[in-house]
C-alpha positions in Angstrom: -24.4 3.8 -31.2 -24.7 7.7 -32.0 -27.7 7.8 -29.7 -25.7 6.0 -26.7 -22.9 8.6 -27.3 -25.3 11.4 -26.8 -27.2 10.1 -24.3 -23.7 10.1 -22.6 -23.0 13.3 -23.6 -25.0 15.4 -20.9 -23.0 16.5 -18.0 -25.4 14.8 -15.6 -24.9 11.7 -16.8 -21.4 12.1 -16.9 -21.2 12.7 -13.2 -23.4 10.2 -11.9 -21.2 7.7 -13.9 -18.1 8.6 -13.0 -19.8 9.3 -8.8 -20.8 5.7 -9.1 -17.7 4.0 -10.0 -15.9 6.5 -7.3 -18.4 4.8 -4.7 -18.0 1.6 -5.8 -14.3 1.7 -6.4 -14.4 3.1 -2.5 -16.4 0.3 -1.1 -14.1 -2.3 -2.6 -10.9 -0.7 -0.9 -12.8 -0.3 2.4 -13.6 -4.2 2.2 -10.4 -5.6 1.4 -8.6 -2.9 4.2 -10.5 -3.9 6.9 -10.1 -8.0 5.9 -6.6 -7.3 5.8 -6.8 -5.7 9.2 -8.2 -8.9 10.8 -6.1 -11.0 9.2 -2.9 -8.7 10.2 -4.3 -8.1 13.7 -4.8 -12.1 14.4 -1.4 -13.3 13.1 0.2 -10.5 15.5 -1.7 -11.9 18.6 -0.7 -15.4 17.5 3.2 -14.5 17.3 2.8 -12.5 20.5 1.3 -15.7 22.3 3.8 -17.8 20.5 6.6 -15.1 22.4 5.1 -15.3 25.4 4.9 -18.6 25.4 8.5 -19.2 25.1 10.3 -16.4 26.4 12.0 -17.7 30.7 11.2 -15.4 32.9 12.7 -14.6 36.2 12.5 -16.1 39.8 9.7 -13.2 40.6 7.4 -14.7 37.3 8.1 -11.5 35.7 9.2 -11.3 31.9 12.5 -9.3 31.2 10.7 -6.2 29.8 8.4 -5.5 33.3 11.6 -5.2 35.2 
């Protein structure tokens, strides 16, 4: 155990330990943003489809908000 604590001791070590779990740490929050996103970004464009599916619009076809 004295030997791993040493061996851990030296700044380089230190850093590439601490660099790696940074990187890792970063690649984990990049991969559940950007699931998130798709999942965000399809539900919008099924509500919007779902709204433009059942808003009237006028006697020119034109919704309310293009007048």
């Amino acid at each position: 155990m004295l030997t791993l604590t040493s061996i851990f001791a030296y700044k380089k070590i230190q850093f590439f330990l601490r660099l790696s779990i940074y990187i890792v740490l970063g690649i984990v929050v990049l991969v559940f943003r950007s699931a998130n996103k798709r999942k965000t970004r399809k539900r919008m464009d099924e509500r919007t489809e779902y709204m433009m599916k059942h808003t009237e619009k006028n006697d020119e076809g034109k919704y309310p908000w293009e007048e």
